[in-house]
MDTraj code that builds the backbone (N, CA, C; nanometers):
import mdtraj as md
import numpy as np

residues = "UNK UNK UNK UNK UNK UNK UNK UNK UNK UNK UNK UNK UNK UNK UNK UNK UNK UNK UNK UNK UNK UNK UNK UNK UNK UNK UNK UNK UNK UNK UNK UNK UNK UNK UNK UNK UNK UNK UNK UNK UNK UNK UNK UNK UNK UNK UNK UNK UNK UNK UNK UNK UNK UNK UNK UNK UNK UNK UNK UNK UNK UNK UNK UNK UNK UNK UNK UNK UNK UNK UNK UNK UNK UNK UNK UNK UNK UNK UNK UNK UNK UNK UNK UNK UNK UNK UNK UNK UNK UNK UNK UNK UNK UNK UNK UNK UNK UNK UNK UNK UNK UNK UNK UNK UNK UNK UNK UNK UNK UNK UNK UNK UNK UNK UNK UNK UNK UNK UNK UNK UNK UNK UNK UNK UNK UNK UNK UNK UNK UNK UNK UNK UNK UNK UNK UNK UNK UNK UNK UNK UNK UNK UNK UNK UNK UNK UNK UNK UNK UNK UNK UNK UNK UNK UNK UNK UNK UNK UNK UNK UNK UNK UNK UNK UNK UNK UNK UNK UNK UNK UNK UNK UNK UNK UNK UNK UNK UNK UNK UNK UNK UNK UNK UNK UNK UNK UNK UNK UNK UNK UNK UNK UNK UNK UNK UNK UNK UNK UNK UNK UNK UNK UNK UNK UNK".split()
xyz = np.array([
    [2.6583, -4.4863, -3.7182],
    [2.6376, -4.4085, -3.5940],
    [2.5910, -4.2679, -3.6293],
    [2.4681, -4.2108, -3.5791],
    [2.4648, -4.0301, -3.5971],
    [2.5058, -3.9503, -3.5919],
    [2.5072, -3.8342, -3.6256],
    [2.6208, -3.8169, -3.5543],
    [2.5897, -3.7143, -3.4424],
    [2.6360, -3.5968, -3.3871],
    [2.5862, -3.5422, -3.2727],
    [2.4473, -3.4163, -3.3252],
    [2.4927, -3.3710, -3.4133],
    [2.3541, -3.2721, -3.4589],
    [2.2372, -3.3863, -3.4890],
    [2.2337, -3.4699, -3.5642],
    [2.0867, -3.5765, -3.5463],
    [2.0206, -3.5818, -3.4319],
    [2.1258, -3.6917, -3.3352],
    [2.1317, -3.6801, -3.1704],
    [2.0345, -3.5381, -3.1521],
    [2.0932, -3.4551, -3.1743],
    [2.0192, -3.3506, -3.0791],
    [1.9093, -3.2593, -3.1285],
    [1.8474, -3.3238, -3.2485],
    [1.7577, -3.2692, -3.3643],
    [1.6660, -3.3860, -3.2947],
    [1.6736, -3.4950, -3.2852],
    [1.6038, -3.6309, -3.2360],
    [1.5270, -3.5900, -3.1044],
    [1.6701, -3.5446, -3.0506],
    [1.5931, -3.5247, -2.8967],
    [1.5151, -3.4189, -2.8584],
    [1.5104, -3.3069, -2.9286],
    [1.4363, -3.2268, -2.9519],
    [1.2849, -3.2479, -3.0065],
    [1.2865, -3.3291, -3.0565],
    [1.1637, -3.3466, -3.1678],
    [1.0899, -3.4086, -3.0584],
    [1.1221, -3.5280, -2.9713],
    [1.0331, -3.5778, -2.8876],
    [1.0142, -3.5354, -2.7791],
    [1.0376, -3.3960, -2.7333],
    [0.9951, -3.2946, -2.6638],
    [0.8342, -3.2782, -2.6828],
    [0.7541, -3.2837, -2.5470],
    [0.6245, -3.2588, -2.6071],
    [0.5900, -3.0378, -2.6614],
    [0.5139, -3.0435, -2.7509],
    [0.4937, -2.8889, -2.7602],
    [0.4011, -2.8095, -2.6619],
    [0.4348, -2.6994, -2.6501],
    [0.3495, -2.6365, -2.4609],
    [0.2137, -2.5709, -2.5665],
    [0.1180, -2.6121, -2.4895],
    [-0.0045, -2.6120, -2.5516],
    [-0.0262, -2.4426, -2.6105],
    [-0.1101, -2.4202, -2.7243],
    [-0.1258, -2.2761, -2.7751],
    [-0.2390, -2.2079, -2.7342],
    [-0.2491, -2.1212, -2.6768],
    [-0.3522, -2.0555, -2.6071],
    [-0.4226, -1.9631, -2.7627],
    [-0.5721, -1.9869, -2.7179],
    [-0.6265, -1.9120, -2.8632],
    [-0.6597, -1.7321, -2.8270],
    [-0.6899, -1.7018, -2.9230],
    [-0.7053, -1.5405, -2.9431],
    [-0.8209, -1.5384, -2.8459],
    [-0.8456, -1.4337, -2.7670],
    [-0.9725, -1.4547, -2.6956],
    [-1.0957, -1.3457, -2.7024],
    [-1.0434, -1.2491, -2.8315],
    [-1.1634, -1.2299, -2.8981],
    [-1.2233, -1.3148, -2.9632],
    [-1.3699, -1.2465, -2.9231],
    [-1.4553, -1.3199, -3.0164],
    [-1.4561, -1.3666, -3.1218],
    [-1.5159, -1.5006, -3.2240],
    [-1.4523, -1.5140, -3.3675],
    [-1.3389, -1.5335, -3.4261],
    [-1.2228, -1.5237, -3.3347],
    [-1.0682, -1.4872, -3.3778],
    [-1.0332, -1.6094, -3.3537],
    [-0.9352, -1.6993, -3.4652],
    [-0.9236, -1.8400, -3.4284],
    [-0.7226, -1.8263, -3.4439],
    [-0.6708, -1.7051, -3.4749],
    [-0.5226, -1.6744, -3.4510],
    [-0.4978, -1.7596, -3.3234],
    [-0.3804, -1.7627, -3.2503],
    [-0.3152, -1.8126, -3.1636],
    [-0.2907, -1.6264, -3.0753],
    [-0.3780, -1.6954, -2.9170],
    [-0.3508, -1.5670, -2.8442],
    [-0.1570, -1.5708, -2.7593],
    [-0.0772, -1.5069, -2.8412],
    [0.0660, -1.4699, -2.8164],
    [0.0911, -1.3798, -2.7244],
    [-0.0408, -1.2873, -2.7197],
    [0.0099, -1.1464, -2.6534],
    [-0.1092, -1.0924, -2.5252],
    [-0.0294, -1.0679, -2.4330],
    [-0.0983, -1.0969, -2.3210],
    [-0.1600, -0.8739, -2.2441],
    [-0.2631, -0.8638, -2.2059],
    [-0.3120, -0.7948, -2.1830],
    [-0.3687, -0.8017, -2.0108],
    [-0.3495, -0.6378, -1.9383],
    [-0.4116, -0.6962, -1.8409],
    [-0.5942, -0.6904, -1.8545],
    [-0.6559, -0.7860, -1.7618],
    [-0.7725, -0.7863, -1.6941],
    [-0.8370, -0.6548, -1.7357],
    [-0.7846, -0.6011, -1.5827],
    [-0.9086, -0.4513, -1.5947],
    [-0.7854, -0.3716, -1.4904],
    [-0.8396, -0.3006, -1.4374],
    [-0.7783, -0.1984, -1.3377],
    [-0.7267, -0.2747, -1.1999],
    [-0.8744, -0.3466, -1.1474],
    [-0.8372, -0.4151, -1.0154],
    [-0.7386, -0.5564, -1.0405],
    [-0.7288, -0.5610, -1.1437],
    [-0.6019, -0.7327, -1.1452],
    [-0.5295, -0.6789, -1.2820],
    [-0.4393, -0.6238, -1.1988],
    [-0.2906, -0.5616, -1.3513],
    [-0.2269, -0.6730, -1.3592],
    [-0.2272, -0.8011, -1.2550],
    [-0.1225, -0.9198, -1.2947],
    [-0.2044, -1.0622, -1.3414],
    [-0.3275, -1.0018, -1.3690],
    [-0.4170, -1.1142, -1.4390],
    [-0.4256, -1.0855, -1.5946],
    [-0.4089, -1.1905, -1.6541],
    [-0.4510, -1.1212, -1.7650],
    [-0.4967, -1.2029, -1.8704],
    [-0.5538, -1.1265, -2.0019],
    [-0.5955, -1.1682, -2.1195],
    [-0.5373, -1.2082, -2.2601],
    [-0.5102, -1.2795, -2.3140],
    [-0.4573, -1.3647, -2.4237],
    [-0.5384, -1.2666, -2.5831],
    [-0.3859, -1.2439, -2.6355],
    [-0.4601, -1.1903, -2.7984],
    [-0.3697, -1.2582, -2.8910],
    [-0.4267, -1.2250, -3.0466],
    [-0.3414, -1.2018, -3.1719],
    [-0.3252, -1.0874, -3.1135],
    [-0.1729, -1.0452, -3.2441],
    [-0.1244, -0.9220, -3.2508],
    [-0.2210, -0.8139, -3.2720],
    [-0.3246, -0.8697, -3.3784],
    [-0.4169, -0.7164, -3.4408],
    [-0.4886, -0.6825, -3.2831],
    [-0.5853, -0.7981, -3.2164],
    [-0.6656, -0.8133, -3.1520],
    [-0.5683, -0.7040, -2.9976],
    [-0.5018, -0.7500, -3.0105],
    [-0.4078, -0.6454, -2.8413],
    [-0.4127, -0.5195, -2.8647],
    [-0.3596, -0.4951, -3.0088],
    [-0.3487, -0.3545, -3.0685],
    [-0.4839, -0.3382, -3.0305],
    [-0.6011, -0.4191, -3.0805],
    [-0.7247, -0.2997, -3.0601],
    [-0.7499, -0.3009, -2.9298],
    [-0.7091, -0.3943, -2.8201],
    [-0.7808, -0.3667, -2.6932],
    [-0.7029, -0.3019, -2.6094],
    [-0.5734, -0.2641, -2.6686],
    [-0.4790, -0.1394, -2.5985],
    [-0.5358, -0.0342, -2.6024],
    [-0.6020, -0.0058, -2.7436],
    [-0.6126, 0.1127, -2.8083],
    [-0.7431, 0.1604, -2.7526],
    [-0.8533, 0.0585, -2.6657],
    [-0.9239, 0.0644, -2.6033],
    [-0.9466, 0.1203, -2.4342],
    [-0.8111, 0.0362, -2.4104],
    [-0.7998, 0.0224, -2.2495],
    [-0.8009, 0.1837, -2.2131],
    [-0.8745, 0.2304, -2.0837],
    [-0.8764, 0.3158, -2.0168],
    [-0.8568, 0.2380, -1.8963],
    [-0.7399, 0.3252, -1.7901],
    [-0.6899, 0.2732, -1.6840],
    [-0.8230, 0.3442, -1.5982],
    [-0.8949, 0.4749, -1.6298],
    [-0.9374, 0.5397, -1.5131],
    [-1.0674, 0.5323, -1.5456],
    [-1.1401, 0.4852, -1.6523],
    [-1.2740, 0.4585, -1.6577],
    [-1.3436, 0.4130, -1.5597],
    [-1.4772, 0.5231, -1.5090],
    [-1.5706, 0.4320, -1.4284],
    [-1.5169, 0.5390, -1.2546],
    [-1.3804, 0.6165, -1.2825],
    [-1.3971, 0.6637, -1.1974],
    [-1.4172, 0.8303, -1.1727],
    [-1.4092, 0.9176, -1.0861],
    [-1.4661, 1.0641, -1.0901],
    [-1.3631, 1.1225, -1.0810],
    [-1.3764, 1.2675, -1.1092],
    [-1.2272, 1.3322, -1.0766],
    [-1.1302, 1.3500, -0.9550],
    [-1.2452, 1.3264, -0.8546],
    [-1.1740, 1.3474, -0.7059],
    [-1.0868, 1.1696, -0.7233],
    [-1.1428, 1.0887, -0.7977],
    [-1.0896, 0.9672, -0.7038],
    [-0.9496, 0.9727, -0.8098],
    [-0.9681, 0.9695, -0.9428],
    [-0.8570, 1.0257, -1.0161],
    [-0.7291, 1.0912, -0.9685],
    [-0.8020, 1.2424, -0.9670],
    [-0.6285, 1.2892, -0.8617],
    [-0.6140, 1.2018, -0.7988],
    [-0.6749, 1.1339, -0.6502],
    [-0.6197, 1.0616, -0.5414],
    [-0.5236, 0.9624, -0.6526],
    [-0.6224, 0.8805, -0.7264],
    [-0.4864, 0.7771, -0.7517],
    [-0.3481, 0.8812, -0.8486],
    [-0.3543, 0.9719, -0.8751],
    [-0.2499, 1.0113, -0.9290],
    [-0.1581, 1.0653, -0.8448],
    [-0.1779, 1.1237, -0.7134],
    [-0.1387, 1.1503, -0.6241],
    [-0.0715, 1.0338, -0.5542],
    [-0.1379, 0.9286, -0.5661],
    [-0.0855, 0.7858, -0.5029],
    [0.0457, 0.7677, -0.6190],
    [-0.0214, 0.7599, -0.7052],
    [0.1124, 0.7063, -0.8395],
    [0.2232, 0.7868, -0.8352],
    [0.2070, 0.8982, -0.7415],
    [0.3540, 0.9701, -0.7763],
    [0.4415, 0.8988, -0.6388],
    [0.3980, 0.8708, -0.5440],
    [0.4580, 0.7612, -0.4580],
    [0.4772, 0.6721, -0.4508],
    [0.4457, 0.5752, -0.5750],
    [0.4839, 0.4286, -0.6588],
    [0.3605, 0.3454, -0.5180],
    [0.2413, 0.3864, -0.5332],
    [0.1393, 0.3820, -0.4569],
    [0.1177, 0.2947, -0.2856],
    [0.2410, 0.4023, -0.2759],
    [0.2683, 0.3642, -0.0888],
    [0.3012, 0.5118, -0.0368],
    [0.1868, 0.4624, 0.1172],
    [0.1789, 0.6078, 0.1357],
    [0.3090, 0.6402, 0.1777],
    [0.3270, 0.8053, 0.2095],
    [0.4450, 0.9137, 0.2418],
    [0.4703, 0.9509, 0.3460],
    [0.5403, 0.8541, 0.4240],
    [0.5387, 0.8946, 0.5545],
    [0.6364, 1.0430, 0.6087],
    [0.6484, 1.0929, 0.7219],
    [0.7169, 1.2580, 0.7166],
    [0.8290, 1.1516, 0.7036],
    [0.9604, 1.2652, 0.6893],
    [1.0770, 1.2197, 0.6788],
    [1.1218, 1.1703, 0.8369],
    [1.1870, 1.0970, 0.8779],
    [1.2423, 1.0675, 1.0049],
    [1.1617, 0.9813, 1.0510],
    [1.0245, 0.9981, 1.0677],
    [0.9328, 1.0169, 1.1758],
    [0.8396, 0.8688, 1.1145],
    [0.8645, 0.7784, 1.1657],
    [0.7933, 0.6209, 1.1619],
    [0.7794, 0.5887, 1.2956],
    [0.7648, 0.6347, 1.3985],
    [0.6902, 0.5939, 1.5672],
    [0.8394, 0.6310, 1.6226],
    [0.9458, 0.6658, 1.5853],
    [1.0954, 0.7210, 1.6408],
    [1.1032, 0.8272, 1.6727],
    [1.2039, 0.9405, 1.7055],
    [1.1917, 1.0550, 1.6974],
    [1.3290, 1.1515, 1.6115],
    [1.2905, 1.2877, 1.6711],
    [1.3886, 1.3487, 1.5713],
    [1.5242, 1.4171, 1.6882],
    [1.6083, 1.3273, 1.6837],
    [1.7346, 1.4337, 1.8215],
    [1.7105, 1.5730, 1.7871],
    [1.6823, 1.6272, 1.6724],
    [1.7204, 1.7818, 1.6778],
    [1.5955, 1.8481, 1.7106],
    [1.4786, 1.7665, 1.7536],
    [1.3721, 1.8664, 1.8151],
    [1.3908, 1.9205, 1.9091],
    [1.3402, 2.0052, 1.9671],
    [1.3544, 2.0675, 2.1230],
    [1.3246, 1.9884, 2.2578],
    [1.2514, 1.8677, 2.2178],
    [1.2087, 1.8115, 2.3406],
    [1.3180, 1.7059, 2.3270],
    [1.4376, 1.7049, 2.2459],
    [1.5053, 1.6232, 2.3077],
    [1.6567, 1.6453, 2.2852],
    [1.6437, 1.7397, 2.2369],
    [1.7686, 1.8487, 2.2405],
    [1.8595, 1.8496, 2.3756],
    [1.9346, 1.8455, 2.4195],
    [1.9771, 1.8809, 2.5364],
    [2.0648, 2.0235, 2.5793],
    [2.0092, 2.0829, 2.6633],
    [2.0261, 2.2009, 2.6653],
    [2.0615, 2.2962, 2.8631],
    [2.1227, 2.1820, 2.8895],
    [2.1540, 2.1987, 3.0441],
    [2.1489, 2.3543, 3.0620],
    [2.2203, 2.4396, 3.0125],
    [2.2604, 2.5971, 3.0105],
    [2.1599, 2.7054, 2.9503],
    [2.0525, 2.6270, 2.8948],
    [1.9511, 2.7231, 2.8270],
    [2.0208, 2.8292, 2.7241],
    [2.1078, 2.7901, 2.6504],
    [2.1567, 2.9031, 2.5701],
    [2.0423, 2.9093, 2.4427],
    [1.9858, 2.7533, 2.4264],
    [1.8969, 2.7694, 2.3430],
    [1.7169, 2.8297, 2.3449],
    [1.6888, 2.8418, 2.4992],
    [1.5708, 2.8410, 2.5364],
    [1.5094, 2.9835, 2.4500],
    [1.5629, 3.0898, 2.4557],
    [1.5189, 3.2106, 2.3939],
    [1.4953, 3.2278, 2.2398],
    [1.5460, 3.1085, 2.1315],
    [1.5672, 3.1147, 2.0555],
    [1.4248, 3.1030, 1.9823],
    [1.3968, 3.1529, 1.8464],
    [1.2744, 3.1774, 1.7871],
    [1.1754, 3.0551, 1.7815],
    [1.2392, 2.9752, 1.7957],
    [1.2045, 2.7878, 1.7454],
    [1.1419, 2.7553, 1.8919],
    [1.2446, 2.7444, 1.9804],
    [1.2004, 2.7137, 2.1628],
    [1.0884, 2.8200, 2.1835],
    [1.0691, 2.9131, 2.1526],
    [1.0274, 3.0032, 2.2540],
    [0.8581, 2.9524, 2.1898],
    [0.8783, 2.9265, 2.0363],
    [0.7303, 2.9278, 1.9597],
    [0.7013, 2.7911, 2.0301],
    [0.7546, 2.7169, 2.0336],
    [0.7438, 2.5250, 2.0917],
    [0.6803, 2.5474, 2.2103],
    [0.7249, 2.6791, 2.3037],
    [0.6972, 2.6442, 2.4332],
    [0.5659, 2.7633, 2.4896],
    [0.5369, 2.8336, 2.3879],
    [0.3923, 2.9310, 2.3893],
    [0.2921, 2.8785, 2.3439],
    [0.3485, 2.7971, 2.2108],
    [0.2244, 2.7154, 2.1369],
    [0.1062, 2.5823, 2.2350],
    [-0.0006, 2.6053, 2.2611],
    [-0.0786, 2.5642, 2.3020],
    [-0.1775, 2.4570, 2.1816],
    [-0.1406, 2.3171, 2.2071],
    [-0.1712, 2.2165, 2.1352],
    [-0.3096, 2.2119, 2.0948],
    [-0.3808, 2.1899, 1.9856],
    [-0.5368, 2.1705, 2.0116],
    [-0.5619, 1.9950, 2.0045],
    [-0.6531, 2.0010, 2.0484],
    [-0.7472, 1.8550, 2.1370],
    [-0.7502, 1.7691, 2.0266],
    [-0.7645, 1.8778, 1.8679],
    [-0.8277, 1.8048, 1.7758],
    [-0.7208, 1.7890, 1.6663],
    [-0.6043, 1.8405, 1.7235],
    [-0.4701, 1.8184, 1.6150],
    [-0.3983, 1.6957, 1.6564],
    [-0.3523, 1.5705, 1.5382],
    [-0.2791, 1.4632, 1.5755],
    [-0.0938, 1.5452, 1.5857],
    [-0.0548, 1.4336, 1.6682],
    [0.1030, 1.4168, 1.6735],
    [0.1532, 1.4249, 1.5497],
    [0.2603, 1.4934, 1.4931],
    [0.2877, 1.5159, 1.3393],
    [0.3323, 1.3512, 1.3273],
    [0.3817, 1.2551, 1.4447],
    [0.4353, 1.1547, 1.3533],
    [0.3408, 1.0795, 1.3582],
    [0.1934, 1.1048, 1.3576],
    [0.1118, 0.9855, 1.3573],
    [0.0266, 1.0180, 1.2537],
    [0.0366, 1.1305, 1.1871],
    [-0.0529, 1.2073, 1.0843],
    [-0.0350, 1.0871, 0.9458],
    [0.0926, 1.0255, 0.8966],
    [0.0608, 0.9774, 0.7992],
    [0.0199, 0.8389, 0.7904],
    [0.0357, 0.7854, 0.9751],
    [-0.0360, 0.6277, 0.9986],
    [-0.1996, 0.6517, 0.9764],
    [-0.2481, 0.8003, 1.0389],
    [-0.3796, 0.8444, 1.0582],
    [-0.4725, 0.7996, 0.9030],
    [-0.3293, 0.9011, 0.8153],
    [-0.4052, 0.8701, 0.6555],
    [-0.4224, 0.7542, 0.5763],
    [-0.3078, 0.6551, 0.6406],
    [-0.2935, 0.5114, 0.5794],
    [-0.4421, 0.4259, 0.6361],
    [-0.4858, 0.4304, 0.7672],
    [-0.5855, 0.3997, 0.8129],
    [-0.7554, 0.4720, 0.8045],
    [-0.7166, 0.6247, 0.7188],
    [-0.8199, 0.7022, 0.7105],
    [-0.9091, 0.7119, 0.8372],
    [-0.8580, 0.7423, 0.9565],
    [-0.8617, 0.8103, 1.0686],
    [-0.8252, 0.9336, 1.0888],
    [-0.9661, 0.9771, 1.1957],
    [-0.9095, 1.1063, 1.2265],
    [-0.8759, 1.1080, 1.4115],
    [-0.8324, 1.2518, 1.4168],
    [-0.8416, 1.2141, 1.5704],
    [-0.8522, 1.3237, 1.6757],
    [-0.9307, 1.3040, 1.7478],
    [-0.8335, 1.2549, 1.8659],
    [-0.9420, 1.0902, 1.8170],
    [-0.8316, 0.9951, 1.9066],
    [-0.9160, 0.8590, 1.8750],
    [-0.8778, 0.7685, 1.9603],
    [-0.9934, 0.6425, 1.9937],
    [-0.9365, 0.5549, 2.0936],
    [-0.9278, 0.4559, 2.0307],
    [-0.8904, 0.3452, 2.1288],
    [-0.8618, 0.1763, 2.1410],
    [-0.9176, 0.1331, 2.0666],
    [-1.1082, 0.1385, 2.0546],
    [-1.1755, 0.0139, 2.0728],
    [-1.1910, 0.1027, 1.9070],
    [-1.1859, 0.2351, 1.8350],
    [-1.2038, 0.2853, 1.7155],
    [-1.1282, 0.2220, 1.6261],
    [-0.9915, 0.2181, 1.6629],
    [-0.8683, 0.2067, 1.6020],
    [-0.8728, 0.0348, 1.6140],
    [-0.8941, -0.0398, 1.7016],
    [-0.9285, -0.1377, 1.5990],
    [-1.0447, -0.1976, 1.5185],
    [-1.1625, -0.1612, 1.5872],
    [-1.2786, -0.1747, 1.4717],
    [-1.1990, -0.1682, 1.2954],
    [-1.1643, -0.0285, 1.3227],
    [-1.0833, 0.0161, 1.1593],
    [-1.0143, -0.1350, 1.1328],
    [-0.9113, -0.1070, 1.2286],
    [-0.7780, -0.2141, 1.1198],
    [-0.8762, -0.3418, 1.0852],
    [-0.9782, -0.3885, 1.1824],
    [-1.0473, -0.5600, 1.1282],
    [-1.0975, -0.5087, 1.0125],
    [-1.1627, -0.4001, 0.9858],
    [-1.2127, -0.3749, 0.8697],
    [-1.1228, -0.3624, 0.7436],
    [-1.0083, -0.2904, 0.7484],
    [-0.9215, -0.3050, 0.6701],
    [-0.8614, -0.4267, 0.6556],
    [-0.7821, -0.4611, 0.7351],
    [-0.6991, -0.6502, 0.6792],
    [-0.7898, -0.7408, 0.6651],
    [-0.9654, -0.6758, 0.6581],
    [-1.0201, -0.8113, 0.6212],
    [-0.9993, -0.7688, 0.4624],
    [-1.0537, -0.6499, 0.4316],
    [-1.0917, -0.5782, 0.3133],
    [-0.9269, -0.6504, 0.2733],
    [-0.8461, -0.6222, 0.2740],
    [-0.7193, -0.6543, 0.1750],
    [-0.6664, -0.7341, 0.2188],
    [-0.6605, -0.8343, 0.2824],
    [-0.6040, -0.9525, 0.3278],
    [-0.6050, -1.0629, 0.1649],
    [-0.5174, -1.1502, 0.1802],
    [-0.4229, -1.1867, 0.0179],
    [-0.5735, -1.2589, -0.0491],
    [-0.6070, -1.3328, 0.0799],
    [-0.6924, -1.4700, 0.0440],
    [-0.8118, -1.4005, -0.0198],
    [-0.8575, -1.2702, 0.0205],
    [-1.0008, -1.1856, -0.0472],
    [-0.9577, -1.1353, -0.1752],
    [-0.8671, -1.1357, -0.2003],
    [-0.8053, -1.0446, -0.3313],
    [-0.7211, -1.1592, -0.4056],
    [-0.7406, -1.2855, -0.4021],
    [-0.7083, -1.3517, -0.5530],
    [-0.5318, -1.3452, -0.5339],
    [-0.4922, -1.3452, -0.4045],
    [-0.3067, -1.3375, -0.3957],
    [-0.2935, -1.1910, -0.4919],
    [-0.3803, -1.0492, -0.5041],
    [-0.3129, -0.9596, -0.5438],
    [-0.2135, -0.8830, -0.5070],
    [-0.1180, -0.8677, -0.5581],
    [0.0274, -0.8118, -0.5056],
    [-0.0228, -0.6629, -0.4490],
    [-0.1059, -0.5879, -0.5076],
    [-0.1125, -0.4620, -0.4405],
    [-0.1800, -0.4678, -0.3403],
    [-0.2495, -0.5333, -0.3026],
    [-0.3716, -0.5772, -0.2093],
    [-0.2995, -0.6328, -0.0733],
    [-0.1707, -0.7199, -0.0975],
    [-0.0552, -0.7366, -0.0037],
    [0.0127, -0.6492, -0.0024],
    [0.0696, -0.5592, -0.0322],
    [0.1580, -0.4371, -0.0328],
    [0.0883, -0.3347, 0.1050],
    [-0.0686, -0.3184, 0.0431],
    [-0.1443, -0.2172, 0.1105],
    [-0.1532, -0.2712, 0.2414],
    [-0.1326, -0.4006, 0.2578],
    [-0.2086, -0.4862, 0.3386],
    [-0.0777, -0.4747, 0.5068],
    [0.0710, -0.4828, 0.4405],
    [0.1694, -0.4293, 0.5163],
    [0.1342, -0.2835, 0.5785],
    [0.1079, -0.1821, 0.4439],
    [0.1310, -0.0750, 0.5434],
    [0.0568, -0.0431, 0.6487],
    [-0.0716, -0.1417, 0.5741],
    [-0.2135, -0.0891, 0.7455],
    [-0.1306, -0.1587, 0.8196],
    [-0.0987, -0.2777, 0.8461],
    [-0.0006, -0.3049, 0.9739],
    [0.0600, -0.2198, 1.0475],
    [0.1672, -0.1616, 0.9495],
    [0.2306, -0.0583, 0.9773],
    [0.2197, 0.0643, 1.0769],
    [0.1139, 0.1122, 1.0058],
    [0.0238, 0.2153, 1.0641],
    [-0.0584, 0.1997, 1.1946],
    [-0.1022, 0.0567, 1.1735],
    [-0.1561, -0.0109, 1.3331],
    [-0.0945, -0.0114, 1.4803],
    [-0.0247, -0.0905, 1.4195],
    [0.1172, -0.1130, 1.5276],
    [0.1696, 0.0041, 1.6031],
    [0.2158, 0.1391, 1.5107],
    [0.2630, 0.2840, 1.5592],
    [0.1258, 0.2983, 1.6248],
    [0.0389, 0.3570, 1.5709],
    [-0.0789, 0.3828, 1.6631],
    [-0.1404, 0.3297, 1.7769],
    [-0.1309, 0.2121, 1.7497],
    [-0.1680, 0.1219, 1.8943],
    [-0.0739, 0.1419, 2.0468],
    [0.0174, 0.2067, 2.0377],
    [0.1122, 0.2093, 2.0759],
    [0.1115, 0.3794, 2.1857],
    [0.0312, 0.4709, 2.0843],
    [0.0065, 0.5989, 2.0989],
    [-0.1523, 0.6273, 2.1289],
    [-0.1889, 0.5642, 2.0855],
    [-0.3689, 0.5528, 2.1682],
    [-0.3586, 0.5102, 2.2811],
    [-0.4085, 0.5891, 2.3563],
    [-0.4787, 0.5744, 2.4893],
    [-0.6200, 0.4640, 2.5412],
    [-0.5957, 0.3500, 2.5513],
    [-0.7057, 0.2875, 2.5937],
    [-0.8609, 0.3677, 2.6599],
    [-0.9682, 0.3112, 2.6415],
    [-1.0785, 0.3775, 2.7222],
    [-1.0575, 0.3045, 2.8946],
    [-1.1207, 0.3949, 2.9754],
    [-1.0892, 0.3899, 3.1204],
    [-1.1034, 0.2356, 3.1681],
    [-1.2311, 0.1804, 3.0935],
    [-1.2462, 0.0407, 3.1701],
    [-1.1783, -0.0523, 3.0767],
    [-1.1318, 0.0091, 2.9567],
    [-1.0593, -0.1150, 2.8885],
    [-0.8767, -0.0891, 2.9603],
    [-0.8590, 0.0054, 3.0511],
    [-0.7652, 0.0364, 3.0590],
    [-0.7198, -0.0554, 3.2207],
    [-0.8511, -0.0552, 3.3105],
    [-0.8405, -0.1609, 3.4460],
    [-0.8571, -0.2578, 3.3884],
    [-0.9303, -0.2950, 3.3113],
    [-0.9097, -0.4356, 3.2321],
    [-0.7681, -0.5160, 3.2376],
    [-0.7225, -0.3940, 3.1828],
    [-0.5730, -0.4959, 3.1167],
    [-0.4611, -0.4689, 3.2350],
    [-0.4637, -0.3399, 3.3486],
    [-0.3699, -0.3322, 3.4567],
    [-0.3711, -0.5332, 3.5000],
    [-0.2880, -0.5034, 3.5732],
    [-0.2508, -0.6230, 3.6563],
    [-0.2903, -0.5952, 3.7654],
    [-0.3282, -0.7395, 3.8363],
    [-0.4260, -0.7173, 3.9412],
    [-0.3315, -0.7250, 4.0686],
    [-0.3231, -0.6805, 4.2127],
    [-0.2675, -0.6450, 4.3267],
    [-0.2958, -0.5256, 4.3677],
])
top = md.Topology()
chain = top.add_chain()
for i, resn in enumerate(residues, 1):
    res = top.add_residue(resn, chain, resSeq=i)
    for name in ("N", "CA", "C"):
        top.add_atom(name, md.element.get_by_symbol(name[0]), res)
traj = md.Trajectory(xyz[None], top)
């Protein structure tokens, strides 16, 4: 009889072996072990090396090649937000109790105060957004004042642009792809329809 280490030396052996992926430099007939990404646009795709062969295409890789300095900062600016935009604090389509417009203040003890008095002299301009819509504005790269039929032209253009199925199931491409939602949804909400898209949608009586 075997005894139990044979047994399990046996059963091992007729395990099939998981196939060896080759070096995928050129000429290189090593076994590729060590995995590299793609390029910039697919960080979760990637390329097969020997050890020497990774070393040299590490030693190669530039993350920012190909782009200019303005687009640079932006993505470094993005990377310091683990590349999701920054919305204000509080302020996602909710509001803030301690503003003045919703403060409650039956007795006016607060009305004179430096904060009320600036809130209630300050005269809005036409061409300044709502502070809580400023960082949906940037997620969608809108400006405003803006309507209905703008604001969605944009978003089809965007969730086509990053929607999973155009981008190969890329994880950042779905990530981005939430926050334009995001940003949609609050805004749609705060845009003002145009006049005839606005009898359009009343109910009729």
């Amino acid at each position: 009889m075997a005894r139990r280490s044979e047994r399990i030396q046996l059963g091992l052996a007729d395990q099939p072996e998981a196939p060896v992926r080759s070096c995928e430099h050129a000429g290189c007939s090593n076994a590729g072990e060590f995995r590299a990404p793609k390029d910039r646009a697919h960080l979760n795709q990637y390329r097969w090396f020997c050890l020497d062969h990774v070393r040299e295409y590490n030693r190669a890789w530039d993350y920012y090649k190909g782009m200019g300095p303005t687009e640079i900062e932006a993505e470094l600016r993005s990377d310091s937000g683990w590349q999701r935009p920054t919305w204000p604090l509080g302020r996602l389509g909710g509001f803030n109790p301690f503003e003045s417009e919703y403060l409650r203040d039956p007795l006016g003890i607060l009305r004179d105060t430096p904060l009320h008095k600036a809130k209630r002299d300050r005269v809005p301009r036409r061409d300044e957004p709502p502070a809580e819509l400023r960082a949906a504005l940037d997620v969608l790269g809108l400006a405003w004042p803006l309507d209905a039929a703008a604001l969605r032209t944009r978003y089809k253009e965007l969730a086509k642009r990053y929607h999973p199925d155009a981008n190969g199931g890329d994880r950042q491409a779905e990530e981005r792809l939430k926050d334009i939602n995001r940003a949609y949804s609050l805004l749609r909400r705060r845009v003002p329809a145009r006049p005839a898209e606005a009898a359009a949608a009343a109910p009729a009586g």
